[in-house]
C-alpha positions, 0 to 999 in steps of 0.5 A: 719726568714729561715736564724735564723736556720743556724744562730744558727747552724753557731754560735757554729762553727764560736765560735768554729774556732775562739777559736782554731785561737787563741780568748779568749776561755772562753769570745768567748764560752759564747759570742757564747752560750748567742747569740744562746740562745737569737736567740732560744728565738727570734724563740720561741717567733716568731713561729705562734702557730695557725699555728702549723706546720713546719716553718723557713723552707729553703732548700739548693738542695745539689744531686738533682739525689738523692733528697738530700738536705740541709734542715731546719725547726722546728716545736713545738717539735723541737723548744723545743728541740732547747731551751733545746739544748741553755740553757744547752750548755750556762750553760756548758761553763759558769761552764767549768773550766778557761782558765789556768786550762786546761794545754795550750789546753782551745782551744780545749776545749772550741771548743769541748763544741761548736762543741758538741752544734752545732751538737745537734743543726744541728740535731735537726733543720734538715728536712733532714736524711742524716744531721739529722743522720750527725750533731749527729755523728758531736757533738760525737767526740768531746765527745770522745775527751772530755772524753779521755783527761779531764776526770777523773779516767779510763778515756781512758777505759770510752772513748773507752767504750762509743766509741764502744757502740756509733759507734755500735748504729750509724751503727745500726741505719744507716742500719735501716735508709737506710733499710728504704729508700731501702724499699720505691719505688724508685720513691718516694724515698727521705731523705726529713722527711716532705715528708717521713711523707706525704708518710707514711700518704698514707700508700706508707711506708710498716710497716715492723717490723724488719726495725722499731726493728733495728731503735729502737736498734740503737736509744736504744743504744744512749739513754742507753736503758736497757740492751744497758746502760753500756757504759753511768754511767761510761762515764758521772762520767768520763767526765768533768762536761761540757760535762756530761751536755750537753751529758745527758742532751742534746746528749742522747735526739737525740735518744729519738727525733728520735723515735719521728721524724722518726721511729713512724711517718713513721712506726707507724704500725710497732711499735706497734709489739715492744710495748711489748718488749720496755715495758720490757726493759723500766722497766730495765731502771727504776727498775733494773738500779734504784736499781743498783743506790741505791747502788752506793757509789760516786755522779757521778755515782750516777748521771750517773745511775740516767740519765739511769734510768729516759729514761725508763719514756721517753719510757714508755710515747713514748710506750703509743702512745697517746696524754697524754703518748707523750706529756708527753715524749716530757716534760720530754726530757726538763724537765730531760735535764735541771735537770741532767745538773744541777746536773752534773754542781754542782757534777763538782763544788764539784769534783773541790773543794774536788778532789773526789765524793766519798760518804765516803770522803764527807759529810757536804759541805752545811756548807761551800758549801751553794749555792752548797748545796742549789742548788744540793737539788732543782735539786735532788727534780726536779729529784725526782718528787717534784710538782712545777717542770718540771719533775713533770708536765711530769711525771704526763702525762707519767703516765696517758698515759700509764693509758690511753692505759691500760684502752683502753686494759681492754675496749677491755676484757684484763684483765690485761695490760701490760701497767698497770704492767709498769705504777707500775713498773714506779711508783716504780721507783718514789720512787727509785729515791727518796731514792737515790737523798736523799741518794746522798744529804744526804752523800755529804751535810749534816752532820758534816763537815770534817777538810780538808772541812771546808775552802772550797770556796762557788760557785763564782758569775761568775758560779752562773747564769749558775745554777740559769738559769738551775733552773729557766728554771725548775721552769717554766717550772713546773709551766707554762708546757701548754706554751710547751705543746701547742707548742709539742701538734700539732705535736704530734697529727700529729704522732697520725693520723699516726696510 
């Protein structure tokens, strides 16, 4: 089973070669994203839950002088990851547009989709930080180009905006990383996770606070940390609906993993200087960005804004550092991945079809969009919180965590938490994201129908799965979250005994 991780890995890329040496683009990118899905169910149904732990594991010696190494293997948080990574890749090609819409370049379009895959994929299975940090910066160049040339509106200004934004967060996030190494003995020094995490559980990693600060920077500005967020509406409203998917939905969770992986198993003690800070800057996310959503006046952005604003939940639960706050972060990765790719697919259905987002030039598309329409409602009421979804089943731990810790706090004669200050801020944030995924539906589906709508094409069968898929995925897991949440619950326990 060791060869199935550079299996999923492999696949995208080979997909992605063969299409550019000429293989049908679209029949080749589904074909490749349907087998890695399939393996990543395989590897799910395979993992040994009573054992927990890291598995599938293979290592490569690449500088044995410099204990590098080409290292893979997943345990639950991973596998999660990897799963949410092959449903969202599966449905992003699937809705991409066909083969002769794309001006003679679907090759390199249905390449930069797998290429993309593939680098969230290679992160999120490596062991090693010098891959972990290397399939992420492989999947964003594809990214780039997917903006600068299918994009809509500003879309060169959006591509270098998101360019710079993300090349600062990588060298940010790089000088930490190596800040990091430099500052263990050199002896013990390595880019092996599984040892690094065994070296900071004997307390050989000095918990130095400005190294964990820079680490949560760089990460910060990969997932649009408040106020490091400006590059990410503008992006995803000018990206190609495929792309929006599996950027927001996927890309922006490395970020996320990352914390989880690296910076609070390893610097769990410096972490908790910046609890403070990172709660503020998560109400950012969740009651300035919301409002600053309330008020935009097309889907797109809409949604672009709507993705940033629900990482302040994800923070909140990763700040908490308990079993229920962490737990909670790690479903809402999946649950959110899976209901902002929806989102973006249908937006890029609707772009598609009308030419515009705009709310004003909308209006009424459930008459003659009913799929469209049915669909982008349960994605909006995932969004939102509706029980019965994921994102629900998440939140609810998130909140409870944070609750947790700040009962913990007045346990100890503080009066007021600040965690309860930002567990009410986030339920605010509830209701903010509620007033304008109905706002969003309520402009772009209902009411009368426009003359130049009323003729338009319902979602054929050929894009129906990818959505259906999405959902369905949603539905589970908001109706079945313990079968996730056993497999996250060792490792995060793991981070736990850490502090």
């Amino acid at each position: 089973m060791a060869s199935l991780l550079h299996l999923l890995i492999a696949i995208p890329i080979v997909g992605a070669i063969a299409i550019l040496l000429g293989a049908p683009a679209k029949k080749t990118a589904i074909a490749s994203a349907a087998v890695n899905l399939l393996l990543t169910l395989a590897a799910l149904f395979s993992y040994d839950r009573l054992a927990g732990g890291y598995q599938f594991q293979s290592i490569t010696p690449l500088i044995p002088e410099w204990r590098l190494s080409y290292y893979l293997g997943v345990d639950g948080l991973s596998l999660i990851m990897l799963l949410l990574t092959a449903i969202v890749a599966l449905a992003a090609v699937w809705v991409a547009p066909k083969e002769d819409s794309l001006n003679q370049r679907s090759g390199l379009y249905y390449s930069s989709l797998l290429f993309i895959a593939a680098g969230a994929t290679g992160a999120f299975a490596s062991l090693d930080l010098f891959f972990f940090y290397a399939f992420h910066e492989l999947a964003l160049i594809p990214t780039f180009l997917m903006i600068g040339i299918w994009g809509s509106g500003d879309r060169v200004a959006a591509a270098w905006k998101i360019t710079i934004y993300l090349a600062v967060g990588s060298i940010i996030l790089l000088v930490g990383l190596l800040a990091l190494l430099v500052n263990i003995p050199p002896d013990a020094r390595t880019f092996d996770i599984v040892q690094l995490q065994s070296l900071a559980a004997q307390g050989l990693i000095p918990q130095t606070s400005w190294i964990y600060g820079t680490i949560l920077i760089g990460f910060g500005i990969l997932i649009s940390l408040f106020p490091f967020h400006t590059w990410a509406p503008k992006a995803y409203a000018s990206a190609p609906a495929p792309t929006a998917m599996l950027h927001a939905g996927v890309l922006k969770k490395f970020g996320l993993y990352g914390l989880l992986r690296v910076a609070l198993p390893l610097l769990p003690g410096a972490a908790q200087e910046w609890t403070n800070l990172l709660l503020i800057l998560l109400a950012g996310n969740i009651l300035y960005v919301g409002l600053v959503t309330i008020a935009q006046r097309s889907l797109d952005l809409t949604l672009g804004y709507s993705s940033v604003m629900h990482m302040g939940y994800i923070f909140l639960g990763i700040a908490s550092f308990n079993l229920l706050g962490l737990n909670g972060a790690a479903l809402l990765m999946l649950a959110h991945g899976l209901s902002i790719a929806a989102l973006f697919a249908v937006a890029g259905q609707v772009r598609e079809r009308t030419g515009t987002l705009e709310y004003a030039k909308l209006g009424g598309l459930a008459k003659p969009l009913p799929f469209l329409g049915y669909t982008f409602g349960i994605a909006a009421f995932a969004s939102i919180g509706l029980p019965g979804f994921g994102n629900f089943a998440s939140e609810i731990l998130v909140f409870f965590g944070a609750f947790q810790h700040a009962g913990t706090a007045v346990s100890r004669g503080i009066a007021f938490s600040n965690f309860q200050l930002a567990t009410i801020i986030a339920l605010w944030g509830v209701v903010i994201s509620a007033v304008y995924m109905l706002r969003a539906y309520r402009a772009a589906f209902l009411g009368e129908t426009r003359k130049e709508w009323a003729t338009l094409a319902d979602a054929k069968c050929c894009i129906k799965p990818a959505l259906v898929l999405l959902l369905a995925a949603l539905l589970v897991v908001g109706f079945r979250p313990q079968l996730f949440l056993d497999l996250i619950t060792p490792t995060v326990k793991t981070f736990i005994a850490a502090q």
